[in-house]
N, C-alpha and C positions, 0 to 999 in steps of 0.2 A: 595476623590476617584480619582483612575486615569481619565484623560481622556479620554479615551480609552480602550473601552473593546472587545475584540474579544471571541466570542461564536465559539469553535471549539467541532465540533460534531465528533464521534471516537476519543478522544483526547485520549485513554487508548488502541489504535491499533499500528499496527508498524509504518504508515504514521505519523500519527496524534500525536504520542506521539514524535518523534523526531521532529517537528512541535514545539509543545509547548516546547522543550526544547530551539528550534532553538529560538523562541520567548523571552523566557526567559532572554535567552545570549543577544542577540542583539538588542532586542526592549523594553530599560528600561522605557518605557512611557505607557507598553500597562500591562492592565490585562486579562488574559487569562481564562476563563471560559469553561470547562470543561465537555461537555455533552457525556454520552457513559453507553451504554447497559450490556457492561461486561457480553457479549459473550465469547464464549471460544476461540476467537482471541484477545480478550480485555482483560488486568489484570492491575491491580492496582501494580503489579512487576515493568510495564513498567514506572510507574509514582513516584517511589521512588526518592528519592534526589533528588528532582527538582534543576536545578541551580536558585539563586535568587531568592526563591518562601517560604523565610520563613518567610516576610509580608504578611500578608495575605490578602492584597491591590493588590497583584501582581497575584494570581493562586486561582482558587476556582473548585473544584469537584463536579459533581451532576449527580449520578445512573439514569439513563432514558432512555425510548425507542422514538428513533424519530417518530417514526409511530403511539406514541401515540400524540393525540392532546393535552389533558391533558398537560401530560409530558411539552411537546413541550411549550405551552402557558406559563406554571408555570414556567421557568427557562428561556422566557423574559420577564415577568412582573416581576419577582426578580433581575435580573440581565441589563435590557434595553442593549443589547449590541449596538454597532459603526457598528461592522461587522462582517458578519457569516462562517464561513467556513465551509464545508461540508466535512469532512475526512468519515463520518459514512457510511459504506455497508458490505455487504456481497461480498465477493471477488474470494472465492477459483472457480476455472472454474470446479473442478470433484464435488466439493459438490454441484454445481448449476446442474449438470447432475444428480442426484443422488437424490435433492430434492428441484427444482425450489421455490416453493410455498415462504421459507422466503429472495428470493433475492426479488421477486416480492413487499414484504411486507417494508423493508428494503431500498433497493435502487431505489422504485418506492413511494413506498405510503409514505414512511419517507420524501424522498425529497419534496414531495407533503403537506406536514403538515407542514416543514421548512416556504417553501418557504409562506405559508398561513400567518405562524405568521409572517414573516419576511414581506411580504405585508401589512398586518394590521400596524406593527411598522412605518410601512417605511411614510405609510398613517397622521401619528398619528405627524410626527418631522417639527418641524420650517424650512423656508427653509434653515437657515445657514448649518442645521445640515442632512440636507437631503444630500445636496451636497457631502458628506463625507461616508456618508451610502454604505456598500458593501455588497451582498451575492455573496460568491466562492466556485463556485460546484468544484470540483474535480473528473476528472476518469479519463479514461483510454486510451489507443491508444487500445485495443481490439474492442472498437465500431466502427472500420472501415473495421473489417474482416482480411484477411490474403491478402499478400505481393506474387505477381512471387516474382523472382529471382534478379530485379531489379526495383528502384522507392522508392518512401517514400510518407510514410502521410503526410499532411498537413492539417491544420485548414478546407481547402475547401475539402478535402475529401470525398466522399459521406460514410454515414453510414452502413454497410453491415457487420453486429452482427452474430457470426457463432454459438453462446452458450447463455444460460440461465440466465449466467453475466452477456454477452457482451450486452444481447439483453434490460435485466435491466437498465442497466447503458445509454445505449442510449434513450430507453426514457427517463428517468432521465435528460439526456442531454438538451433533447428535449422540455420539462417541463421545464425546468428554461429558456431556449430560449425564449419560449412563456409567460411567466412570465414578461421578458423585455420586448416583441415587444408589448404586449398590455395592462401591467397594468405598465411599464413605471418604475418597480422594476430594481433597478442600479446591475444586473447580471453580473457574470464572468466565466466561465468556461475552466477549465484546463485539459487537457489530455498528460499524462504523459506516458514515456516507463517502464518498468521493472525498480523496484526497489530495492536494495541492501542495507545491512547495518545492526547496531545496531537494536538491539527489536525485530526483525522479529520471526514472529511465527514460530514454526520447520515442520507444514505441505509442507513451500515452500520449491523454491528445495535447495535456498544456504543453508538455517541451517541446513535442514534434510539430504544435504552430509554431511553437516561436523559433526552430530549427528554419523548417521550411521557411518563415519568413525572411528569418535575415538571411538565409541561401537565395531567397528569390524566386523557392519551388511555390507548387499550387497548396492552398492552406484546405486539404479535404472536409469535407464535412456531409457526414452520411446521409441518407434519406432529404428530406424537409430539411433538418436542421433543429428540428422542433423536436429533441427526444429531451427530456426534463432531468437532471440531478439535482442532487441538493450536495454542494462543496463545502467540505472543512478545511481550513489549512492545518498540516501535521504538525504543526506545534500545538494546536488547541488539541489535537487528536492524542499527543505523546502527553498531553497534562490530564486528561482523561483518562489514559492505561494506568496510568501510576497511580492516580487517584481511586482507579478500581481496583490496584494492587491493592494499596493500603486500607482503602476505609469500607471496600466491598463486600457482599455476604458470600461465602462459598455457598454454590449451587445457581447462582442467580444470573441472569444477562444484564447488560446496560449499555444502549444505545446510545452512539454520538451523532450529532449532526451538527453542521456547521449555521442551521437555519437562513441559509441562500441557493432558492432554487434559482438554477438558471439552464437557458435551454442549450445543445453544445452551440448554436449558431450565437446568442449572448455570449459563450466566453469564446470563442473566436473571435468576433467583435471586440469584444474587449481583450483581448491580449493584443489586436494590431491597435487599438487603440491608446492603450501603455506601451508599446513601441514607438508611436510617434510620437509621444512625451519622451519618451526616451533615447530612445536613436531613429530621427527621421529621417523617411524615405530617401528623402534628399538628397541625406548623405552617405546612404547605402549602395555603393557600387553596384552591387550585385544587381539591385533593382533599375538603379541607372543606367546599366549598358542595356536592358530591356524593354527601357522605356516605359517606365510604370513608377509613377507619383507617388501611387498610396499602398501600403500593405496591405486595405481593404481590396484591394481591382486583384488581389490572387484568391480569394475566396473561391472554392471548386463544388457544388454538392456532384457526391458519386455516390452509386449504388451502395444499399442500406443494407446493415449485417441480418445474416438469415435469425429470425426470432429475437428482434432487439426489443428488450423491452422496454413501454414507452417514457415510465417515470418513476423517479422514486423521491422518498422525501420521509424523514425522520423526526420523531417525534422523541427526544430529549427529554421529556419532563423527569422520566423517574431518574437521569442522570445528576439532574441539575436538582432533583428532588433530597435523594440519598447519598450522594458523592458531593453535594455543593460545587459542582462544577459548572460552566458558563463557557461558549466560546470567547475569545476574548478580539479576534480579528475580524473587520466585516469584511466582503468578498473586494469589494473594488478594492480597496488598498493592500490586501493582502496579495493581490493579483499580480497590481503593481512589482509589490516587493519582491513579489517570483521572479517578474520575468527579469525585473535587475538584476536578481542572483543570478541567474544563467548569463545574463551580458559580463558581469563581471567575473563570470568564472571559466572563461575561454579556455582554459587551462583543461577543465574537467572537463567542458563539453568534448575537445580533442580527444582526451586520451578513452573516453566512454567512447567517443564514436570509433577510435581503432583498436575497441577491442569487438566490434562489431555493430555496424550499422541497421538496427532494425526495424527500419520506416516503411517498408514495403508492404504493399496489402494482403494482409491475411485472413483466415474465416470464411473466405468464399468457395466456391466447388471448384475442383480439378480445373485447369483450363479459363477458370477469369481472373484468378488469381493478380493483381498490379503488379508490372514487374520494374523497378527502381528505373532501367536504365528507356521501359516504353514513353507514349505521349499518357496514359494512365496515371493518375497521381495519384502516392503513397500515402495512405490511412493508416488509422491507427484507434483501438478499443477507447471509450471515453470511462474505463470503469477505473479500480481504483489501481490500485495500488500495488509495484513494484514489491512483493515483500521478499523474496528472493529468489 
C-alpha cells in the first residue's frame, strides 16, 4: 500500500475532481480515496479516465454522504487516511436562497462529522505519524461579504456572510478553527476566488455561456453586469491545496486568488469572444437559422439576485509568501482554454446535461422564478464552485 492516502470529499464535483486528477499527475506516492454524494453537481462523468489510476493502489471510489456518520466512520476505518481534504458542499448561492436547509446539512453538519472522525483518527496514531496528519477544509472568499470599490480580503478579514452559502461555509470555517484551537486536530483552511475550468457544472456562469451560446439561447447576465470577481483557474487552485497540504502550518488559512478582476459582463464578453476564435457564428447553425452573426447580439441583462454582493478580490500575498505559490495562468488564455475544453468535450457536456439540465433561474421568490421552456432566460450564480 501506498504511503499515503488522501481522503478527498466531493472528489466527483468540478473542484474536487480536477484535484484528484491534479493528484494523480503529480503526486505518484499518494492514494487518492474518493468520498462523494453524487448530487446532481457530482457525477461519475467527471471521474472517467483517470490519469494514472489503473492500479488500483493509486484511486478508490466510495458513494457517501458526509453528514452521515455512518458513512463518515466506514470509509476511515477501510481506508485509515494520512490526510483529509474537504472539497464536499453545496455551492450554488440561488440554490442556497431557494432552499437553505441542505447547505446547512452538507456544509455544516458534514464538516462536523469529518472533522469527529478525523479527531478520533488523529487521537488513535503513534506520534511519528500524527506529525504528518492533515485535515484541509476548503471554501470560499464569499465568507467575508462583498468588497467597496477598493481593498482585498485577507486571511485576517473579518467574516461578514451575505447568503445562505456564504453564511454555511463560515461556520464551517469556524468549526474546524475551533477543532485546532482545542482538540489540538492539525487544521488547514483555504479560501479560494472564483473558479474556472474543465468539469464545471453548466449551472455556473462560464459553462452555462458557453452552453447557451452555441444552443443560440440568451447569454444572462444579472443586474448591470458590473458585479466584480476575481477568477482563478483550478489548476492554479488544485497547485495551491496541495502546496497548503504539504508545506502549510496547522491552524492557519491561506488565500488563493487568481489576481484577475473581472466584471461578469467582461467574462461574458470574453467567453463569446473565444467563441468566435473558436467556432464562429457563422458556422453555428443554431445561431444561423435565427439570424444572428454574433454570439455577442444574445447578451440578455435580467433581474439581479436578492443581496448580490458587489465585489470581491483576493489578496495572495501570505500564499505566495509561505507556500511559494504563484498563479501560473492569466485570465484570457486560460479562458480560451476553457471554453475549448467544453467544445471538445461534447461527449461530457451530453451525458452531464442528461443527467439533468440545470440552467433554469433560480434564487428568486415564488412566482418569478425563469422557467426553461418561458420567453425568460435561464441564469445562473457567478460564484464558484461545483464541489459536490
Amino acid at each position: 500500500m501506498n504511503p499515503q492516502t488522501w481522503l478527498v470529499t466531493g472528489g466527483a464535483g468540478f473542484i474536487g475532481s480536477n484535484f484528484v486528477r491534479w493528484i494523480l499527475e503529480n503526486r505518484p506516492q499518494v492514494r487518492v480515496v474518493v468520498l462523494d454524494k453524487l448530487t446532481y453537481a457530482g457525477s461519475l462523468e467527471n471521474l472517467r479516465d483517470l490519469p494514472n489510476a489503473s492500479d488500483g493502489d493509486r484511486y478508490a471510489f466510495v458513494r457517501g454522504d458526509i453528514a452521515s456518520a455512518t458513512d463518515v466512520r466506514s470509509i476511515f476505518e477501510t481506508f485509515a487516511p494520512t490526510a483529509v481534504l474537504n472539497f464536499a458542499a453545496e455551492s450554488h448561492v440561488d440554490r442556497s436562497i431557494d432552499g437553505p436547509r441542505t447547505f446547512i446539512d452538507t456544509n455544516i453538519v458534514g464538516t462536523f462529522e469529518l472533522l469527529e472522525a478525523a479527531r478520533a483518527r488523529f487521537a488513535e496514531l503513534p506520534d511519528a505519524e500524527r506529525d504528518a496528519f492533515r485535515f484541509l477544509h476548503v471554501s470560499t472568499d464569499e465568507v467575508y461579504g462583498s468588497l467597496g470599490a477598493e481593498g482585498y480580503f485577507t486571511e485576517d478579514t473579518p467574516y461578514a456572510p451575505n447568503s445562505p452559502y456564504s453564511a454555511s461555509k463560515a461556520a464551517a470555517d469556524l468549526i474546524v478553527r475551533a477543532y485546532h484551537r482545542t482538540y489540538g486536530l492539525p487544521t488547514i483552511t483555504t479560501n479560494c476566488s472564483n473558479n474556472y475550468g474543465p468539469l464545471q457544472y453548466p449551472e455556473k456562469l462560464i459553462p452555462l455561456i458557453v452552453l447557451n451560446a452555441l444552443e443560440g439561447k440568451p447569454l444572462p447576465i444579472y443586474g448591470d453586469g458590473g458585479n466584480v470577481r476575481d477568477w482563478i483557474y483550478v489548476g492554479d487552485h488544485c497547485a495551491g491545496i496541495a502546496r497548503a497540504l504539504e508545506a502549510g502550518h496547522p491552524g492557519e488559512q491561506y488565500a488563493f486568488g487568481g489576481n484577475s478582476e473581472r466584471s461578469n459582463l467582461q467574462v461574458v464578453e470574453g467567453i463569446c469572444s473565444a467563441l468566435e476564435s473558436l467556432r464562429p457564428a457563422g458556422k453555428n447553425a443554431a445561431l444561423r437559422s435565427k439570424g444572428i452573426d454574433s454570439y455577442h447580439e444574445l447578451k440578455s441583462f435580467v433581474e439581479d439576485r436578492p443581496g448580490h454582493d458587489r465585489r470581491y478580490a483576493i489578496d495572495s500575498s501570505k500564499s505566495e509568501r509561505e507556500l511559494d505559490w504563484r498563479p501560473s495562468f492569466d485570465f484570457e488564455s486560460a479562458l480560451e482554454r476553457t471554453v475549448a475544453w467544453y467544445l471538445e468535450h461534447e461527449a461530457w457536456r451530453l451525458a452531464i446535461q442528461a443527467e439533468g439540465d440545470e440552467r433554469s433561474r433560480q434564487g428568486l421568490s415564488a412566482g418569478t422564478r425563469g422557467d426553461p421552456e418561458s420567453d425568460a432566460p435561464p441564469t445562473s450564480s457567478p460564484s464558484k464552485e461545483d464541489r459536490s
